[in-house]
TIZA-696028 format. One record per residue: residue in one letter; z, y, x of N, C-alpha, C in turn. Coordinates in pm, whole numbers, padded with zeros to 5 digits, always signed. Atoms other than C-alpha are relative to their C-alpha. Example, Ala and Ser with C-alpha at 12.3 -4.5 7.8 and 13.67 -1.06 7.14 Angstrom:
% TIZA-696028
A+00000-00119+00089+00780-00450+01230+00000+00120+00090S-00006-00119-00082+00714-00106+01367+00073+00109-00077
This chain:
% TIZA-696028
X-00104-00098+00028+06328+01357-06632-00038+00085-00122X+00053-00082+00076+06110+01561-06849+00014-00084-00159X+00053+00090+00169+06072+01256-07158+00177+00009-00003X-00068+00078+00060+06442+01219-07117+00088+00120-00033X-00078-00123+00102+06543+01598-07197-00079-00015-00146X+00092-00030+00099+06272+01557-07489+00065-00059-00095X-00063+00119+00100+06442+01256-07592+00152+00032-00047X-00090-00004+00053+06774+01402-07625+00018+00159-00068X-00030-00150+00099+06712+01751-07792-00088-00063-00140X+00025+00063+00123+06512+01518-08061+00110-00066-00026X-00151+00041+00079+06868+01308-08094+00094+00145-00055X-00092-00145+00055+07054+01659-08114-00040+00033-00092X+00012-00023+00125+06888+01778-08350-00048-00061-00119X+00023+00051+00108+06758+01518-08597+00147-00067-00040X-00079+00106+00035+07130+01305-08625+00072+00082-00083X-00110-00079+00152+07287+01578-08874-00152+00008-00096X+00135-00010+00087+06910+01626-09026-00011-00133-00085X+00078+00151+00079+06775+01390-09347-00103-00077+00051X+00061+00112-00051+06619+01185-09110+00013-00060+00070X-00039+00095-00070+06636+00900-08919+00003+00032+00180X-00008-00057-00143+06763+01014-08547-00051-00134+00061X+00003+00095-00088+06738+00677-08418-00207-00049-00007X+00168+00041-00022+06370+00589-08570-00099+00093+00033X+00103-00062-00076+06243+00935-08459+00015+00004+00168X-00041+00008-00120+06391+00882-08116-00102-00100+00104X+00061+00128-00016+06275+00514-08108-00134+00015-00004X+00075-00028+00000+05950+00621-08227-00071+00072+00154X+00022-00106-00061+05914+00889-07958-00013-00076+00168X-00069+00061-00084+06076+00657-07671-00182-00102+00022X+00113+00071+00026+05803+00372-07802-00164+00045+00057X+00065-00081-00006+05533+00595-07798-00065+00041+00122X+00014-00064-00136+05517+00783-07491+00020-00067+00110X-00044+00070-00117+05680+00532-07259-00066-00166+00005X+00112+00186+00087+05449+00206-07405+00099-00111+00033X-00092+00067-00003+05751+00022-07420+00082-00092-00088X-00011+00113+00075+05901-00247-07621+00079+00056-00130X-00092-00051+00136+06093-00200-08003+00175+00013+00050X-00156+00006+00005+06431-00322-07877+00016+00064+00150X-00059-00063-00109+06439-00124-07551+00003+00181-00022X+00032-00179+00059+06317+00214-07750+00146-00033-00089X-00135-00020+00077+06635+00139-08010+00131+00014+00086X-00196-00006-00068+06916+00088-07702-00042+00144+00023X-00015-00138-00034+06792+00397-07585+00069+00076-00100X-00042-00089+00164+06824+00558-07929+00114+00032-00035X-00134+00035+00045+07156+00403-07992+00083+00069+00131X-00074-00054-00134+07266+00522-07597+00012+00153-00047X+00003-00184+00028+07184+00906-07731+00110+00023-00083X-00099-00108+00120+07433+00929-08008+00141-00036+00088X-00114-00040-00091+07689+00934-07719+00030+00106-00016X-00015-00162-00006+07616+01283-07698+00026+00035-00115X-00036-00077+00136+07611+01348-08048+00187-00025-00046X-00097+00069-00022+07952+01141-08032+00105+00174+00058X-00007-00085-00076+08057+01415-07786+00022+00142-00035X-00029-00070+00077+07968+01698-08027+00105+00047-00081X-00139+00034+00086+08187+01558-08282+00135+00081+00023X-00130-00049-00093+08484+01589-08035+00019+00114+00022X-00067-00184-00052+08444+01975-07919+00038+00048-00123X+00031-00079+00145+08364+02088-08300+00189-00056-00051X-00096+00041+00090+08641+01851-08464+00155-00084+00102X-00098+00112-00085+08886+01748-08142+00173+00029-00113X-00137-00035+00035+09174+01960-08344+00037-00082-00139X-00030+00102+00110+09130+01748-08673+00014-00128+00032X-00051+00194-00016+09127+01411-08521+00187+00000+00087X-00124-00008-00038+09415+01511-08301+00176+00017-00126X-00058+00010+00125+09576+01608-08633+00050-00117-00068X-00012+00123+00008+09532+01277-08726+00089-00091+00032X-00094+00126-00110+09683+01105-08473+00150+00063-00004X-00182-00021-00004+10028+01333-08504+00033-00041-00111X-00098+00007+00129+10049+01298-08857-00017-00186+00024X-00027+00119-00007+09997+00899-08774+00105-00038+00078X-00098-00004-00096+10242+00905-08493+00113+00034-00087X-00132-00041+00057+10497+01087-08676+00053-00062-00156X-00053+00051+00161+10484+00939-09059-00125-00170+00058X+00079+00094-00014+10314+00570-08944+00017-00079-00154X-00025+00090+00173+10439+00423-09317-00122+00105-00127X+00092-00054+00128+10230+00711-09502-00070+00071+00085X+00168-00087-00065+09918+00836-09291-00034+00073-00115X+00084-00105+00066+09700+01100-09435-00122-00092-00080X+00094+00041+00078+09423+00988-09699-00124-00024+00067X+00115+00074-00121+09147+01071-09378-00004-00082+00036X+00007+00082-00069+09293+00850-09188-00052-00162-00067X+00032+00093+00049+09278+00572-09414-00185-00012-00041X+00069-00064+00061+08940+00722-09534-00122-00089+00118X+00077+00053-00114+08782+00692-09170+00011-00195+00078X-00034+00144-00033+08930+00329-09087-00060-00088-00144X+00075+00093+00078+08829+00192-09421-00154+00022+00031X+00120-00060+00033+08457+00321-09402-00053-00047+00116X+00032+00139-00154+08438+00189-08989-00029-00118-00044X+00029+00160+00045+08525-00166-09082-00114-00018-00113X+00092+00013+00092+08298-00156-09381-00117+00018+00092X+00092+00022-00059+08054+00011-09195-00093-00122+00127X+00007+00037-00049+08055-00220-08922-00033-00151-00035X+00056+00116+00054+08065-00542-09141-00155+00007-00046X+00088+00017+00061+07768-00463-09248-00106+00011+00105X+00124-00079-00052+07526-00248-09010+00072-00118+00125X+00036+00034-00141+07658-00480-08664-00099-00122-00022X+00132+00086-00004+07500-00803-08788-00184+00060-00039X+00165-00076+00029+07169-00583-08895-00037+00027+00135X+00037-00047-00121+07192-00459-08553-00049-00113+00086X+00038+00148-00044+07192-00841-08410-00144-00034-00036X+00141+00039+00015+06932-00915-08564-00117+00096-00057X+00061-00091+00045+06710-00644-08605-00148+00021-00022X+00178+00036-00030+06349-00719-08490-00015-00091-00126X+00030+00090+00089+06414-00974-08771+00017+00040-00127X-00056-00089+00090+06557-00739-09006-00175+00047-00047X+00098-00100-00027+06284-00492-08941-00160-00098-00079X+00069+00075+00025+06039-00758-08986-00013-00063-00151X-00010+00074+00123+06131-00919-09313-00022+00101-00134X-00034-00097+00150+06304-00666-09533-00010+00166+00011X-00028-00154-00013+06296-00322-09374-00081+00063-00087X+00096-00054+00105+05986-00168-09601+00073-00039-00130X-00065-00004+00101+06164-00316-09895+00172+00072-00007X-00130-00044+00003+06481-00230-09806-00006+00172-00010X-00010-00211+00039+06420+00162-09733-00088-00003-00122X+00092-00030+00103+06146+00163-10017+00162+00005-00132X-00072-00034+00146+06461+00076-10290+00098+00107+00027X-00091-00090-00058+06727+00256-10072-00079+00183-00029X+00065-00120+00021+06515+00574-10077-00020+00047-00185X+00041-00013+00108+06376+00523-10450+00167+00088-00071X-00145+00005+00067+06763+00517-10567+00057+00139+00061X-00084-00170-00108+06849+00849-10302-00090+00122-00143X+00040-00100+00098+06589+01042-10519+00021-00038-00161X-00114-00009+00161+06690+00930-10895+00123+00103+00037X-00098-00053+00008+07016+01048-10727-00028+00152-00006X+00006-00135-00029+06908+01387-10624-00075+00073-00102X+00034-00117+00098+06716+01444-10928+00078-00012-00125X-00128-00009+00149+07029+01387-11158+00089+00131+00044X-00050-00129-00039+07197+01641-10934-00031+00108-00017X+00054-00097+00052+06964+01876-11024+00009+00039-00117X-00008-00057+00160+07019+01845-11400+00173+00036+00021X-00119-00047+00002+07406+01892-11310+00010+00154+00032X-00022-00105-00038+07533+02226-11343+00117-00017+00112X-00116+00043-00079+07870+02109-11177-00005-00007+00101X+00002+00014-00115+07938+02100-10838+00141-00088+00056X-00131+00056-00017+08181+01873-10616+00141+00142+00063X-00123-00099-00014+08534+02003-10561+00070-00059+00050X-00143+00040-00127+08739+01761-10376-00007-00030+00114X-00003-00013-00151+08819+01747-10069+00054-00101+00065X-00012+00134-00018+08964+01528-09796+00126-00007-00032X-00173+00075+00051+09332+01531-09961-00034-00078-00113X+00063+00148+00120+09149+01333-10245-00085-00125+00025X+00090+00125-00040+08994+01084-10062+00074-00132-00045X-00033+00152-00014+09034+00735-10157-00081-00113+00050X+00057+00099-00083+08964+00412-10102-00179+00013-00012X+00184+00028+00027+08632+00369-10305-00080+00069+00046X+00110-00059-00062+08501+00669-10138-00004-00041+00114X+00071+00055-00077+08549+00524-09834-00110-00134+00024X+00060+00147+00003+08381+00174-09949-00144+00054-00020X+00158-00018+00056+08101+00371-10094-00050+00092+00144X+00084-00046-00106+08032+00568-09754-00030-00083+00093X+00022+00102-00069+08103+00282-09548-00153-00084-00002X+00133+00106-00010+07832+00078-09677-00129+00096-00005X+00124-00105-00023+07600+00375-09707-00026-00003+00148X+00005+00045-00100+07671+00397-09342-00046-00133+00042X+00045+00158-00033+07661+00040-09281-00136-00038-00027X+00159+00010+00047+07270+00027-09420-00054+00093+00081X+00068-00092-00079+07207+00337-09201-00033-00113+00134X+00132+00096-00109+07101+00033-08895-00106-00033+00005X+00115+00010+00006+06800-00024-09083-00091+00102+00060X+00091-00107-00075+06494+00173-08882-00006+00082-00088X+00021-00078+00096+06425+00453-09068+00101+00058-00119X-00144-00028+00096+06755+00516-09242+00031+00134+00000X-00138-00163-00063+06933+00877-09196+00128-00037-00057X-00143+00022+00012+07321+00763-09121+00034+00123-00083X-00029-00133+00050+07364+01188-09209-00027-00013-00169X+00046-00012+00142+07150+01154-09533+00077-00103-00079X-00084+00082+00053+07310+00874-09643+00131-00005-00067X-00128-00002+00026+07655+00930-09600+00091+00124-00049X-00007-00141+00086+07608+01291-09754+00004-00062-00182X+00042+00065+00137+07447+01159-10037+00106-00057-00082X-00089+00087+00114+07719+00916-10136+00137+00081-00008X-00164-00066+00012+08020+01132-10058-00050+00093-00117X+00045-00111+00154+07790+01408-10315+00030-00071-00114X+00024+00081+00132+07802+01138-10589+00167-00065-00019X-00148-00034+00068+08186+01135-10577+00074+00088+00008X-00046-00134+00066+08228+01456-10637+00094+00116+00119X-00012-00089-00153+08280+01604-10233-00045+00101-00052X+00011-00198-00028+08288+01965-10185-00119-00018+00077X+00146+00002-00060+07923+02031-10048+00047+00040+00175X-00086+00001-00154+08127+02134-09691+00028-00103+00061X-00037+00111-00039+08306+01872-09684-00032-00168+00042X+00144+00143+00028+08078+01591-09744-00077+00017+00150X+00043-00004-00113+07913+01720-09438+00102-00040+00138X-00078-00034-00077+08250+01751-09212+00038-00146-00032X-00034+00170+00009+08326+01338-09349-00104-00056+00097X+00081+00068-00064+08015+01238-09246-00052+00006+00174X-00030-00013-00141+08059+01388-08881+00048-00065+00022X-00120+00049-00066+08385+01250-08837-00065-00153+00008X+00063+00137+00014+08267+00883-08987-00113-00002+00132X+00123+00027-00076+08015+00901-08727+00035-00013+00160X-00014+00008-00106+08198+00901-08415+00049-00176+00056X+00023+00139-00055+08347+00511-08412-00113-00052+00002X+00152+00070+00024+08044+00363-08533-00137+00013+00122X+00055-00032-00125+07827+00577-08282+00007-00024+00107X-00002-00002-00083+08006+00519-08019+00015-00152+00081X+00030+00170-00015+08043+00134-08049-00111-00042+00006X+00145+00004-00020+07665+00147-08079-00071+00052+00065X+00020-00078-00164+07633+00345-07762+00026-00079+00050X-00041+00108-00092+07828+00107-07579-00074-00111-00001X+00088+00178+00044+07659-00259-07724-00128+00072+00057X+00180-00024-00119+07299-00058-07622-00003-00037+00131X+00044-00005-00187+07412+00000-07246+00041-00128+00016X-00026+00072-00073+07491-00340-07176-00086-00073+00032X+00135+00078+00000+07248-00548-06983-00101+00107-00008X+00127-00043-00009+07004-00277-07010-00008+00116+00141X-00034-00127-00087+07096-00044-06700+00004+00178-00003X-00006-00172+00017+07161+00260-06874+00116+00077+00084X-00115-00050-00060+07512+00305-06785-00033+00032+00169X-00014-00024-00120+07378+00338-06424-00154+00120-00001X+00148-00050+00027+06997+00534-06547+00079+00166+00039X+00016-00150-00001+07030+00897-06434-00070+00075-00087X+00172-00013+00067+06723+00984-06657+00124+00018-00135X-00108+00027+00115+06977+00816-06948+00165+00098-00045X-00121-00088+00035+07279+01058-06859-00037+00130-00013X+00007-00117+00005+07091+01336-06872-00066+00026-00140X+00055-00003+00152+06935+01284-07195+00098-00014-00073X-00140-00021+00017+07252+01223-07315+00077+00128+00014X-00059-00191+00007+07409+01563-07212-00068+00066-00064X+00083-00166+00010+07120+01775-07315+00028-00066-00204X-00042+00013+00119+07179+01580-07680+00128+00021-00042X-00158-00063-00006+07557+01664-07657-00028+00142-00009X+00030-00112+00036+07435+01978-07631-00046+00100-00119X+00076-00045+00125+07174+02040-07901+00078-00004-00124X-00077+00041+00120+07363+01834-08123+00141+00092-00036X-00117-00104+00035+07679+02120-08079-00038+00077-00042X+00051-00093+00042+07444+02373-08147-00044-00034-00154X+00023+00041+00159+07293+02228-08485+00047-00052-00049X-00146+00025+00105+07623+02083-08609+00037+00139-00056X-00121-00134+00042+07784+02453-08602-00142+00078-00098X+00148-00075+00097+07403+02563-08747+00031+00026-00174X-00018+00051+00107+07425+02353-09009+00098+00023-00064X-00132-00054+00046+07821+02379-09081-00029+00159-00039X-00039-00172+00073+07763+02782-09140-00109+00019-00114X+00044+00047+00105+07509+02709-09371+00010-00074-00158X-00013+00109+00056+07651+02456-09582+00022+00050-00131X-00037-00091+00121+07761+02714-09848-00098+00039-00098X+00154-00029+00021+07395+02763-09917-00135-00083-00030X+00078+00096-00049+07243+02447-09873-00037-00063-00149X+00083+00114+00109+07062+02268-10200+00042-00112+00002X-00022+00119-00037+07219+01952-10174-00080-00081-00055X+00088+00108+00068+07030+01762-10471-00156+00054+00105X+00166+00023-00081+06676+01870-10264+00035-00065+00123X-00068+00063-00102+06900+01787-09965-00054-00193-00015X+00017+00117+00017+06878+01435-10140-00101-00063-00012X+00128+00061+00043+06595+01398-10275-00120+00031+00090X+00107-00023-00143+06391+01539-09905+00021-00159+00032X-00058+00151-00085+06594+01218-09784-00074-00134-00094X+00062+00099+00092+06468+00981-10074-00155+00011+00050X+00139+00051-00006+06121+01081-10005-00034+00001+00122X+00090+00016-00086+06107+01065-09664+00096-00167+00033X-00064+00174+00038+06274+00706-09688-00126-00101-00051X+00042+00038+00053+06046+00641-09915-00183-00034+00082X+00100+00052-00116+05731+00707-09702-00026-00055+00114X-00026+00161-00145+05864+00541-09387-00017-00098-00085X+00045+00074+00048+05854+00285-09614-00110-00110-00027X+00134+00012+00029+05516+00295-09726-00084+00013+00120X+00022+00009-00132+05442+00361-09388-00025-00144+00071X-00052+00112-00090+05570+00024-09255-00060-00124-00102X+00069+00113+00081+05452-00157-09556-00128-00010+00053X+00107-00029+00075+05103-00053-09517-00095-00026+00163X+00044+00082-00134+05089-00113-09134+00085-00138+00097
């Protein structure tokens, strides 16, 4: 009972943080419980239920939004909507087969893969730094390409060691998101994806019936409400290019990490 509140106030609060919720989870899970790679990741993947959960209290009145202005104008939806449905499917083409095969993933290309993924996060964050400029649009300017370009940012967040958050900050910063907003996309984006990767964990593994599992789960529903709204009142304040470039280098040393053992 005790590892599995531990385990979900580390999902609460690392899955908005520049770092990887699932590989410090997995890590943690691994670790302490001397237990296998792919039974520490369902867990991992079972936690962002709660964060899932978050989402919903913080943002139930914007998705509901959603759904009237889809209901009521179904020929011209809102730019979100399209925004969040392109950026799913993308995401999903990409990150479910990674997820399939992951031990093999992990195995082959993961050290190369976060090593360039990371390298390329900090270039980004230290061009942001020479910008005086800041982003300015918001989600009535969303288009497609930004959702293609978060999507697959997302969609690469399955690799271990990824941050989905850092990621899908990052790329919404680099088309010219409002530093708010960019945060409040990458929530929303995070609830199909999450929660389809909640579900595929519990099956076959007896979470859906684990007591241990629902309570780690709530107490990360929890945390994770508390350091969403943290973070959100912050955001006005927040450094984004160091934002990026924390994320590049700790990408970069998981990396070197995984290369090196």
């Amino acid at each position: 009972m005790i590892i599995g509140v531990m385990l979900g106030i580390l999902q609460g609060v690392t899955e908005w943080l520049p770092v990887s919720s699932e590989g410090v989870v997995s890590a943690f899970y691994g670790f302490v419980l001397d237990r296998p790679l792919s039974e520490a990741v369902a867990f991992a993947l079972w936690l962002h239920m709660g964060t899932v959960l978050s989402v919903l209290v913080v943002f139930w009145r914007t998705l509901f939004d959603i759904a009237r202005d889809v209901a009521n104008t179904p020929k011209d939806p809102p730019p979100l909507f399209w925004y969040l449905l392109i950026s799913t499917l993308v995401s999903v083409a990409i990150g479910f087969p990674m997820l399939l095969m992951l031990d093999d993933i992990s195995e082959r290309f993961g050290a190369a893969a976060m090593g360039i993924i990371g390298l390329l996060m900090f270039i980004t964050g230290g061009l942001q730094l020479r910008r005086r400029d800041v982003g300015t649009r918001t989600r009535e300017d969303l288009s497609i390409a930004d959702a293609l370009v978060a999507g697959v940012a997302q969609g690469f967040a399955a690799l271990p060691g990824l941050s989905r958050s850092g990621l899908t900050v990052a790329a919404l910063l680099t088309r010219g998101i409002e530093r708010r907003e960019a945060l409040v996309l990458s929530f929303l984006m995070s609830v199909p994806v999450s929660l389809g990767a909640a579900l595929f964990a519990s099956r076959d593994t007896g979470l859906l019936t684990s007591g241990d599992a629902w309570l780690a789960m709530g107490v990360a529903a929890v945390v994770g409400l508390a350091s969403m709204k943290a973070l959100l009142a912050v955001a006005d304040r927040i450094n984004f290019a160091l934002f990026v470039i924390i994320v590049g280098a700790a990408i970069l040393a998981g990396a070197t990490f995984q290369w090196l053992t």
